[in-house]
N, C-alpha and C positions, 0 to 999 in steps of 0.2 A: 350378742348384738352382731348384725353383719355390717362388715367393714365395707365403705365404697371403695372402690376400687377406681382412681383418674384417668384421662384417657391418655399416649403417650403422643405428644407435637414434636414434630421431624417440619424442622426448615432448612433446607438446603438452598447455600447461597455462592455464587460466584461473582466474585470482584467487587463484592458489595452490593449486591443485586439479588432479588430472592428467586431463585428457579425453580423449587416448589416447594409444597407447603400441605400438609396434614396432617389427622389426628386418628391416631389408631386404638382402640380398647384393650389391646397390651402390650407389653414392651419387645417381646418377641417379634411381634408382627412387622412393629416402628425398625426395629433394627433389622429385619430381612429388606425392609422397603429401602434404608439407607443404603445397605451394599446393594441393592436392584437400582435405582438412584445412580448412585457413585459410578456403576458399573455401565449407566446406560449414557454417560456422558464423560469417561477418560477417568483417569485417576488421582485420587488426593491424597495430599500429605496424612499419612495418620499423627495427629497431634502425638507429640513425650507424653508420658504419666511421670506424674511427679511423686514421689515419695508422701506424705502427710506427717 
């Protein structure tokens, strides 16, 4: 059986306001678009990783 595959949503928000917004067919894509994004409007904090 083939498996679907979801598409991946990137919302980029400042100060609690959303400055953009879509949905990419893989995660690769979603995360090149976040640092193009991030990149195209100054820099942000990269969130801690927390242990689990």
């Amino acid at each position: 059986m083939h498996e679907r595959r979801r598409p991946h949503h990137l919302l980029l928000t400042s100060e609690g306001r959303a400055v953009q917004h879509g949905w990419w067919p893989n995660e690769a894509v979603a995360r090149d678009k976040c640092r193009r994004w991030i990149g195209s409007v100054g820099t942000m904090a990269t969130p801690a990783r927390h242990p689990h």
